[in-house]
Structure formats: structure tokens, C-alpha cells
C-alpha positions as CSV (number, residue, x, y, z in Angstrom):
1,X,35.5,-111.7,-145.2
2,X,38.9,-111.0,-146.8
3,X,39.0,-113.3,-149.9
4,X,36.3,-112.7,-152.0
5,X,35.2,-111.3,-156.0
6,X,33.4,-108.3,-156.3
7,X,31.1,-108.9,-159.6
8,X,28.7,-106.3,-161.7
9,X,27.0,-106.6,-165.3
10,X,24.7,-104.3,-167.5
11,X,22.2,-105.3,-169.9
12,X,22.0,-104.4,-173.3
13,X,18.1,-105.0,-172.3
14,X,15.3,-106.0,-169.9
15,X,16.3,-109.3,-170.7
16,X,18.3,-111.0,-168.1
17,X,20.5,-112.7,-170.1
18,X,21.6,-110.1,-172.2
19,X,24.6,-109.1,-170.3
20,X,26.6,-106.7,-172.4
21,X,29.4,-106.1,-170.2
22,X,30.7,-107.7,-167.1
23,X,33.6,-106.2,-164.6
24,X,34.8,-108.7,-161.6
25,X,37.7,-107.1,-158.7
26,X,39.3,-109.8,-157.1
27,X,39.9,-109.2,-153.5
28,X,43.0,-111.5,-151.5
29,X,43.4,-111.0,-147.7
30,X,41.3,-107.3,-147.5
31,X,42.5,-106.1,-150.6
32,X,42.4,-105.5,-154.0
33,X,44.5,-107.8,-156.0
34,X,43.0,-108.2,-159.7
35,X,40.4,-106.7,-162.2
36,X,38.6,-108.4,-165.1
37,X,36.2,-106.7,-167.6
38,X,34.8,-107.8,-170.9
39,X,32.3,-106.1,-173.0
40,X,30.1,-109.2,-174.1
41,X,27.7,-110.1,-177.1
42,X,24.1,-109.8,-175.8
43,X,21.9,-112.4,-175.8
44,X,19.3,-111.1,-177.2
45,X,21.6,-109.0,-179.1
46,X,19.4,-105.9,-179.5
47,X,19.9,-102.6,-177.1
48,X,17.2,-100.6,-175.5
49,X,17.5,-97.3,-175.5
50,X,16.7,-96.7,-171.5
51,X,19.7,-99.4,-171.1
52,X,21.9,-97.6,-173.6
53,X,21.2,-94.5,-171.6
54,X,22.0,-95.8,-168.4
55,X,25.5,-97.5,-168.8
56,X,26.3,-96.3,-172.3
57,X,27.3,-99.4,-174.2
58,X,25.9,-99.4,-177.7
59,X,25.7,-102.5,-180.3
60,X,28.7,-101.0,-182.2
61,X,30.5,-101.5,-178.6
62,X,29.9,-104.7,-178.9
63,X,30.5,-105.9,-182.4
64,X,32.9,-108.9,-182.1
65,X,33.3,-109.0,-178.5
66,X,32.7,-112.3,-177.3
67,X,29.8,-113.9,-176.8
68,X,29.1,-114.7,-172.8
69,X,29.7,-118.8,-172.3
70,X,33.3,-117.6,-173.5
71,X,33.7,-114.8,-170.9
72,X,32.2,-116.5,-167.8
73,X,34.6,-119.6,-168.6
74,X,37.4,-117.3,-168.9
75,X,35.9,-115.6,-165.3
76,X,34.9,-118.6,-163.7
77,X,38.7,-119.6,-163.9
78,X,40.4,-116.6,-163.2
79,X,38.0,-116.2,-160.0
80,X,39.8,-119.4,-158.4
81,X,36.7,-120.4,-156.4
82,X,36.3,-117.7,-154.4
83,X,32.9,-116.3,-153.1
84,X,31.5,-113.9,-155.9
85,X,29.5,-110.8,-154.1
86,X,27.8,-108.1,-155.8
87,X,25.7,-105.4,-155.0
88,X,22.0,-106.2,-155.4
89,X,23.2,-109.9,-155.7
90,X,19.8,-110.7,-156.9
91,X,20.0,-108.6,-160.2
92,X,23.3,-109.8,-161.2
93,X,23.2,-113.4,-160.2
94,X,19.8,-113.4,-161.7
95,X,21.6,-111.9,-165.0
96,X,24.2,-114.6,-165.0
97,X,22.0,-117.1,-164.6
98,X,19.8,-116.3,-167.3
99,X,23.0,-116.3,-169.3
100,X,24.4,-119.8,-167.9
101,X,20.9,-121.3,-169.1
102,X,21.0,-119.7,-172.7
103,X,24.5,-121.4,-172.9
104,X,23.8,-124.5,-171.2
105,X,26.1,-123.4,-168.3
106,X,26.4,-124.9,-165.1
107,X,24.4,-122.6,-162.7
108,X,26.4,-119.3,-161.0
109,X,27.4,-120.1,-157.4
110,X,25.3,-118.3,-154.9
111,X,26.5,-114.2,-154.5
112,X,27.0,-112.7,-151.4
113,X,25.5,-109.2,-151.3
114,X,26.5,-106.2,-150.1
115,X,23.5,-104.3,-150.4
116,X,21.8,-107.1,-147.8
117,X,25.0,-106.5,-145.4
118,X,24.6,-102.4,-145.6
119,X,20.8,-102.8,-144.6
120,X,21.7,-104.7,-141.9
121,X,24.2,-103.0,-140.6
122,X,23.4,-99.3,-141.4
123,X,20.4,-97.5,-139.4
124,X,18.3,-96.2,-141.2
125,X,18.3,-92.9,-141.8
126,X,22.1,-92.6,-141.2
127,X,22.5,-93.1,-145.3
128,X,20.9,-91.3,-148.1
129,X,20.1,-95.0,-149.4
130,X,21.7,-97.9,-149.8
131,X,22.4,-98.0,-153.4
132,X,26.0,-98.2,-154.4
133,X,26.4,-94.9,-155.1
134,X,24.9,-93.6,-151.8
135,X,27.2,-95.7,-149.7
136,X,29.9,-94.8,-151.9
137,X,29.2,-91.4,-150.3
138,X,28.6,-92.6,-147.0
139,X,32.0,-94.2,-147.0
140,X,34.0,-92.1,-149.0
141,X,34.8,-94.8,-151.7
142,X,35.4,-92.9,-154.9
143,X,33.5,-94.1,-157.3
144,X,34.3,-92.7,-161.2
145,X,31.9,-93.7,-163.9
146,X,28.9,-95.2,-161.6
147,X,27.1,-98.0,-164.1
148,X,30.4,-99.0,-165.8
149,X,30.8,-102.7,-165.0
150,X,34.3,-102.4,-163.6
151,X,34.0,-99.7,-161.6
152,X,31.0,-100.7,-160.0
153,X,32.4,-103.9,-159.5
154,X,35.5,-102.1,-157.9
155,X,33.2,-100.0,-155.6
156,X,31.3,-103.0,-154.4
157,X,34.7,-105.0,-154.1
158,X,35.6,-101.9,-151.4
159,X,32.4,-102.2,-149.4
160,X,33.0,-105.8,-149.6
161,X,36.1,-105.0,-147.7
162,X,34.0,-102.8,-144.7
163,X,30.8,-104.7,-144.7
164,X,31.3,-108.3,-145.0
């Protein structure tokens, strides 16, 4: 697939629909052609420390960044229709929607997901694993700042590129 954009969010909790940052890499004809990012207002707006210590984001981060109905409008546009993909689709779409009810959204298109391609198309046992930092490895994406919404969403838009 050549047209396509790469999506990734963190939680401030376990909550789904506390998204407190989202990163989106547009991809046009096999390559990368736009990024988005947006720290976001939780929903419920209180950070667990397990989450804090996985992607870093703390409420101060967050104070007076926008709340999400604002930000997925803003993405929604910007992604012109194309195909959203992440990696572990299920998390993140599950996120968003979680989100898009809160709001009163219309419900998230349906993700493509490069974690189901690498599974199917990677023997097992050729890869450490197929989380996104493994196949990073695997296929010598460079990936700086693993569980920063961006750059995840960059790395998934490049394995996008190779697997889908």
C-alpha cells in the first residue's frame, strides 16, 4: 500500500479514552510526506504513574493542550481520507474510540495493522518479536524515543512502507 497514515497514542491511564498524546505520519506514494502531533487533555484527566513512566507525559505536559474532539477534528481533516494503520491497531483504534464516544464522535474508521501484517509475513523465530521496537531492529528502521507518539507513529509509518 503506498498511500496510507501511520497513527500512535499514549494514555495518561488505563482508561481508553484518556489519550494524552497522539502522533499521525502521512505517507503519499511509499513515502513519507507529513507529520502531526498533539499533546491532548485526558479524558479522564488524571495520570498513572506506570503510564507516566512509560511515555513520560505528565499533567503539567498537558495543561492547556487541547482537549481530544478538537485534535481528532483537526486529524481527521488533515488525514484526507486515507487508510489510518497503526501498530497493535486494536489498542489504538480501541483508544480513539473510547475517545470519539466520550465526545460524541463519529466512530474511527477501521486501522490497518502492521503488527497483524509482520506475523503474517515474518516466520517465527526469524524476529526477536514483533513489537515495534523488535522489528525496528529487524529492519533497521531507526527508531529515537520508542513510546513518544510521533516517533512511533513514524516507525510504524516505515514498516507500513515494507509490510503492507
Amino acid at each position: 500500500m503506498d498511500d496510507f497514515v501511520a497513527i500512535d497514542v499514549e494514555t495518561a491511564n488505563f482508561e481508553p479514552s484518556s489519550i494524552c498524546a497522539i502522533g499521525a505520519v502521512k505517507v503519499r506514494e511509499g513515502r513519507i510526506v507529513d507529520r502531526f502531533y498533539s499533546l491532548v487533555c485526558p479524558e479522564p484527566g488524571y495520570f498513572n504513574y506506570r503510564c507516566v513512566a512509560v511515555h513520560g507525559i505528565t499533567e503539567r505536559d498537558t495543561d492547556g493542550a487541547p482537549c481530544f474532539d478538537a485534535v481528532w477534528r483537526r486529524l481527521d481533516d488533515w488525514r484526507e481520507g486515507l487508510v489510518p494503520v497503526a501498530h497493535n491497531a486494536t489498542f489504538d483504534r480501541r483508544c480513539i474510540e473510547a475517545a470519539c464516544r466520550v465526545y460524541r464522535l463519529d466512530e474511527p474508521p477501521e486501522f490497518l495493522c502492521t503488527l497483524k501484517a509482520a506475523r503474517a509475513q515474518i516466520p517465527r523465530g526469524m524476529c526477536a518479536s514483533k513489537s515495534l521496537d523488535s522489528l525496528c531492529d529487524f529492519f533497521g528502521i531507526t527508531l529515537r524515543r520508542h513510546h513518544d507518539a510521533l516517533a512511533d507513529a513514524e516507525a510504524c509509518a516505515k514498516l507500513g512502507i515494507i509490510l503492507l
